[in-house]
Residue frames as a rotation matrix with the C-alpha (Angstrom) as fourth column:
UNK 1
0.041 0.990 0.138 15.43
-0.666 -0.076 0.742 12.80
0.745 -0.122 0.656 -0.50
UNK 2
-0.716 -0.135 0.685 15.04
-0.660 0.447 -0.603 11.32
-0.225 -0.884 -0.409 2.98
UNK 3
-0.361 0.704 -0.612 12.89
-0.198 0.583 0.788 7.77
0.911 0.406 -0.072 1.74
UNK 4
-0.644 0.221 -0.733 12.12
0.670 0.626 -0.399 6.97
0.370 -0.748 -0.551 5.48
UNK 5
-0.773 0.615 -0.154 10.81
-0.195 -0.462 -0.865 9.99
-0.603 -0.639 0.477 6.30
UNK 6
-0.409 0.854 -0.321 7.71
-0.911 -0.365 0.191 9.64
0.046 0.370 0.928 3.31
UNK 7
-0.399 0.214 -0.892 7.71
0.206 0.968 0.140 5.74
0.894 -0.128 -0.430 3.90
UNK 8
-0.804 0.032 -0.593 6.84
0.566 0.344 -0.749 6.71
0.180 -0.938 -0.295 7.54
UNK 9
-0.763 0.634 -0.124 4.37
-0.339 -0.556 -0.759 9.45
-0.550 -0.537 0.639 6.41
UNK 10
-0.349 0.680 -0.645 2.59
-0.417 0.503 0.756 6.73
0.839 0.534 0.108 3.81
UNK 11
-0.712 -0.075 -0.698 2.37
0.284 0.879 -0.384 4.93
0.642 -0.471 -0.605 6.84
UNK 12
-0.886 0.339 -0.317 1.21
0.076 -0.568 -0.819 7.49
-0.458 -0.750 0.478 9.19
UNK 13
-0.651 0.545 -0.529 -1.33
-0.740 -0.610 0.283 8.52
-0.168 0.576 0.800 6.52
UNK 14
-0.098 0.811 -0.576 -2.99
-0.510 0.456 0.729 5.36
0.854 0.365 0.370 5.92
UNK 15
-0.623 0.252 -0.741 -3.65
0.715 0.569 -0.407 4.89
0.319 -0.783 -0.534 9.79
UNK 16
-0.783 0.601 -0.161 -5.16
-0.141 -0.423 -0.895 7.75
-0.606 -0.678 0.416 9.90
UNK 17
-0.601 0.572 -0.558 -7.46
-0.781 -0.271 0.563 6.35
0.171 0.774 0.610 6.82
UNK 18
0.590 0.629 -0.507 -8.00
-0.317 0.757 0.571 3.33
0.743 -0.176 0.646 8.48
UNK 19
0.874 0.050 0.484 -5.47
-0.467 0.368 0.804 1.07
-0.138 -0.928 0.345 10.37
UNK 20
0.821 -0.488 -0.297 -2.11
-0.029 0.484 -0.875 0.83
0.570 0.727 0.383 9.38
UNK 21
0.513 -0.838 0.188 1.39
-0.630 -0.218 0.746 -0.05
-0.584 -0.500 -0.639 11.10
UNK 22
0.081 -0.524 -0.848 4.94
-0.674 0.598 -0.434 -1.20
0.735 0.606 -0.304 9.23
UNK 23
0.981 0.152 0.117 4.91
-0.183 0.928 0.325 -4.91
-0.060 -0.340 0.938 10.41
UNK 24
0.666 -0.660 0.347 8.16
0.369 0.696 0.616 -5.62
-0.648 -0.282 0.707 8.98
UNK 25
-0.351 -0.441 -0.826 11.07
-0.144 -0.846 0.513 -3.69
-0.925 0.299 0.234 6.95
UNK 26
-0.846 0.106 -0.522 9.28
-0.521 0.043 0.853 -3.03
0.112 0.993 0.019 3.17
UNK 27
-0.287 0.918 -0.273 5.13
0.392 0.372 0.841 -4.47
0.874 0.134 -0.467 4.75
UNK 28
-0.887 0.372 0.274 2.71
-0.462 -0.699 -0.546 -2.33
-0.012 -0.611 0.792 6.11
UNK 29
-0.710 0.699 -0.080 -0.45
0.703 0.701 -0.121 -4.17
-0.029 -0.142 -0.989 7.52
UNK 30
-0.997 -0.071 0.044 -3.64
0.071 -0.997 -0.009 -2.53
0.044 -0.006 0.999 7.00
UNK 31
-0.743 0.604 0.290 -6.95
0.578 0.796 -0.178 -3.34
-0.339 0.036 -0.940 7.55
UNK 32
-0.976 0.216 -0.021 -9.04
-0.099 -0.359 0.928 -2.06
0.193 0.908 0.372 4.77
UNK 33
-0.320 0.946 0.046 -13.14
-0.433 -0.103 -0.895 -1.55
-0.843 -0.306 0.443 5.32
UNK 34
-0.832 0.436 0.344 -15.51
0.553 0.595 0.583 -3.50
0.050 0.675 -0.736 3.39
UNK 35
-0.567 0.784 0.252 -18.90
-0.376 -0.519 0.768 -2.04
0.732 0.341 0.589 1.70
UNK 36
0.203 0.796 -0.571 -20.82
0.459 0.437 0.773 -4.42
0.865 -0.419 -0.276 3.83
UNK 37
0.754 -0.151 0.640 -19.16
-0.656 -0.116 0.746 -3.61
-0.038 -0.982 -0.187 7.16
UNK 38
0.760 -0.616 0.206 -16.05
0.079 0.403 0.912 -4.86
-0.645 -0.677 0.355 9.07
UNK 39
0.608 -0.794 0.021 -12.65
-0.743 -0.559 0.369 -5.26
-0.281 -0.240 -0.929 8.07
UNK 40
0.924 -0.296 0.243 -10.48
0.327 0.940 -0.099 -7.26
-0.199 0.171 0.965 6.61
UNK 41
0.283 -0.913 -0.295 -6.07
-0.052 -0.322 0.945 -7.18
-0.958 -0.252 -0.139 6.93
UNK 42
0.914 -0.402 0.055 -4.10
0.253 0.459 -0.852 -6.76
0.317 0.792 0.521 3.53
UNK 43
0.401 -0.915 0.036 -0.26
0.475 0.241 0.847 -6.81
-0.784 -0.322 0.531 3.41
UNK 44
0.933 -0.264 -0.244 1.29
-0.359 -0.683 -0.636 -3.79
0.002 0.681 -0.732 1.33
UNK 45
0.674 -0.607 0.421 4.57
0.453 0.790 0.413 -5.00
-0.583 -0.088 0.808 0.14
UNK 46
0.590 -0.313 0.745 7.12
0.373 -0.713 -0.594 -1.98
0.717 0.628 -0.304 -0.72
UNK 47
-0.380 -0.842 -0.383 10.42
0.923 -0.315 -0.223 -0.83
0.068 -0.439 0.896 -0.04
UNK 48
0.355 0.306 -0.883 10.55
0.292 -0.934 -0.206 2.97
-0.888 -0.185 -0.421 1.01
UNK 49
-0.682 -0.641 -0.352 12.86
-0.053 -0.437 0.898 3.14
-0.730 0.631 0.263 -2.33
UNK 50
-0.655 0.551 0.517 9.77
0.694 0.168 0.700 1.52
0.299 0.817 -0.492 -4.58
UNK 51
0.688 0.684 -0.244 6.61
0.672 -0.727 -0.141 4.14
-0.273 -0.067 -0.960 -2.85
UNK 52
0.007 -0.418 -0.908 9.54
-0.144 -0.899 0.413 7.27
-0.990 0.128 -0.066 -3.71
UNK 53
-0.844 -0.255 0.472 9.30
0.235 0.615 0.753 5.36
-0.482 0.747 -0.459 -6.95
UNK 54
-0.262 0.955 -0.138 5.80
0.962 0.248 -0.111 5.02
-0.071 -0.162 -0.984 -7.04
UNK 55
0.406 0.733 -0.546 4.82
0.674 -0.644 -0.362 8.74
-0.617 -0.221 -0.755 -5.94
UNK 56
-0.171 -0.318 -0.933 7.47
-0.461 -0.811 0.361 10.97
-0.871 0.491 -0.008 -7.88
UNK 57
-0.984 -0.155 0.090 8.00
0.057 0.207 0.977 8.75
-0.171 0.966 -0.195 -11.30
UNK 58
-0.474 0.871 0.128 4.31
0.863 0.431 0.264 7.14
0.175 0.235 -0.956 -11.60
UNK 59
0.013 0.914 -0.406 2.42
1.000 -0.003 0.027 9.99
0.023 -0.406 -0.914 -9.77
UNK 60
-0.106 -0.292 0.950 4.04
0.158 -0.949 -0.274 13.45
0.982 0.121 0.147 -9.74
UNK 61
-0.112 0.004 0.994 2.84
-0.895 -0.436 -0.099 13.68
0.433 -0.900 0.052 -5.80
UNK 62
-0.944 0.204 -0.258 2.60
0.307 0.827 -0.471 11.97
0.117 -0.524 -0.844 -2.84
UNK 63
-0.353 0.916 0.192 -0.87
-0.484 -0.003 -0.875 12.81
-0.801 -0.402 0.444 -2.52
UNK 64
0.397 0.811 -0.430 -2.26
-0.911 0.288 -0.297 11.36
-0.117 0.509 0.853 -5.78
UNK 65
-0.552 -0.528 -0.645 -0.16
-0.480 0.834 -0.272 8.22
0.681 0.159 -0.714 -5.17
UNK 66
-0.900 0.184 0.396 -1.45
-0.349 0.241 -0.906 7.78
-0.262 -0.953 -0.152 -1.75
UNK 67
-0.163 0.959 -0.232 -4.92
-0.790 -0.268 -0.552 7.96
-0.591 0.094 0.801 -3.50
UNK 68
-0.087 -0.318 -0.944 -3.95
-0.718 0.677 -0.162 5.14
0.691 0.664 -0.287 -6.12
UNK 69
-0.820 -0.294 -0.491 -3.07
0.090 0.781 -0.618 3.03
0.565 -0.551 -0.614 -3.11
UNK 70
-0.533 0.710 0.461 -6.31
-0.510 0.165 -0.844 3.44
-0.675 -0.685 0.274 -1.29
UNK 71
0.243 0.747 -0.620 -8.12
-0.956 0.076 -0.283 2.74
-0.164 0.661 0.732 -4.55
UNK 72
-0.259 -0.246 -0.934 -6.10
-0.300 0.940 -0.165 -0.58
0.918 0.237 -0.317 -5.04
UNK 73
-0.900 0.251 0.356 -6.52
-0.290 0.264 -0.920 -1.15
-0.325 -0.931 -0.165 -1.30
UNK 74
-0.637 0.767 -0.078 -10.11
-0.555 -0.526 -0.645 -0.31
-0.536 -0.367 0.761 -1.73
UNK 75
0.191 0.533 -0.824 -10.60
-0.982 0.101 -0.162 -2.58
-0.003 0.840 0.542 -4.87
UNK 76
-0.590 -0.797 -0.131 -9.23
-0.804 0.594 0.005 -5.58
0.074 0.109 -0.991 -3.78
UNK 77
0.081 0.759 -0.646 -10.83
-0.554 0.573 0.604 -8.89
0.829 0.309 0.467 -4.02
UNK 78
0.827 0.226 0.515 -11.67
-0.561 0.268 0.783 -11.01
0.039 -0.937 0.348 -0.59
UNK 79
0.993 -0.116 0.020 -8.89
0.114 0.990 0.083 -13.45
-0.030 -0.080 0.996 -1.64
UNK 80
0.233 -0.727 0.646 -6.38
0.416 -0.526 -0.742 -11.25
0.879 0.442 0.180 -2.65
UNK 81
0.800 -0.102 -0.591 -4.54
0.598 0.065 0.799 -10.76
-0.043 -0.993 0.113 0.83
UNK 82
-0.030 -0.995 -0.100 -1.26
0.882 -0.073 0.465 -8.71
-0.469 -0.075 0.880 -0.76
UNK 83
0.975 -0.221 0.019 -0.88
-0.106 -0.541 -0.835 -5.36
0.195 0.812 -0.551 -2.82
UNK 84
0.441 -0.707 0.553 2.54
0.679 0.665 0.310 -6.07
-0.587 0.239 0.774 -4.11
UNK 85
0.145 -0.540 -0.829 4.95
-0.144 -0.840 0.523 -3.72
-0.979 0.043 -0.200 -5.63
UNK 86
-0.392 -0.484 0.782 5.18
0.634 0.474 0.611 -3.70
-0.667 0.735 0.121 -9.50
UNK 87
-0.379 0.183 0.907 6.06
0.805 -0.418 0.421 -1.35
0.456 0.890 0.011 -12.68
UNK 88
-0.902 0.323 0.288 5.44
-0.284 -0.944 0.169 2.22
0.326 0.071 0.943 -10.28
UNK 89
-0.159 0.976 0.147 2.06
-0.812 -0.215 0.543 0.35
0.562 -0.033 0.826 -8.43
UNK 90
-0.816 -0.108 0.567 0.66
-0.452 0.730 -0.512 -2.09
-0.359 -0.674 -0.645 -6.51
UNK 91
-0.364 0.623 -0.693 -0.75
-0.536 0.468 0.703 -5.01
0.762 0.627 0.163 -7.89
UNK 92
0.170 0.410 0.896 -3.16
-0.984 0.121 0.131 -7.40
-0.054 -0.904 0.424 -5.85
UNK 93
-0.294 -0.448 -0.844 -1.93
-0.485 0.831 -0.272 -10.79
0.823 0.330 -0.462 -5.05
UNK 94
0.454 0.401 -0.796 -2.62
-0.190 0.916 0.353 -14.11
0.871 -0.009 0.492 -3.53
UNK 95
0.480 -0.807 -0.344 0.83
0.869 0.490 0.065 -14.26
0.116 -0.331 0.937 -2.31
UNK 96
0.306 -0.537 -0.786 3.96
0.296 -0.731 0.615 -11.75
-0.905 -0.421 -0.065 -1.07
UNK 97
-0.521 -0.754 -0.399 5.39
-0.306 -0.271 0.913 -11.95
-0.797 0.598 -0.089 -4.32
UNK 98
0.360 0.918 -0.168 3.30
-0.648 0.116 -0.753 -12.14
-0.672 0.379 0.636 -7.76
UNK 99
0.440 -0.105 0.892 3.49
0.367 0.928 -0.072 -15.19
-0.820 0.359 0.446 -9.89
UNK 100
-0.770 -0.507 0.387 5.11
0.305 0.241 0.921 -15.43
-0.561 0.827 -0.031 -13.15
């Protein structure tokens, strides 16, 4: 399984859902709409090896992953600035990396 090519079409896919580009190798920046209006940036933190993770083990497709990750995207709290790989998902965090 080529991981770069579906890491590059998570990517592709959630710019065209909103605004997304890989920032750095394993964090895609994304700026996520708000109910009220405007925008606000979170920091997706995942290797291409953890989303091939993520969409076959956890999800059976990339499409109902992808959907998972908007919903966490979509649910995040104002402080919560990270969705963080962990356990096949992405958890929101504070930080790059989730506490203890």
């Amino acid at each position: 399984m080529d991981l770069a090519k579906y890491y590059r079409r998570l990517v592709r896919d959630l710019d065209g859902w909103s605004s997304a580009a890989e920032v750095a190798p394993g964090r895609i920046r994304v700026s996520v709409r708000q109910a009220g209006g405007g925008c606000r940036t979170v920091v997706i933190v995942m290797t291409p090896a953890e989303w091939e993770n993520m969409f076959t083990v956890a999800h059976g497709s990339f499409d109902s992953a992808f959907d998972r990750v908007k919903q966490t995207l979509l649910a995040m709290k104002p402080h919560e600035r990270f969705a963080v790989y962990a356990d096949y998902g992405l958890e929101p965090s504070t930080t790059e990396t989730l506490l203890g």
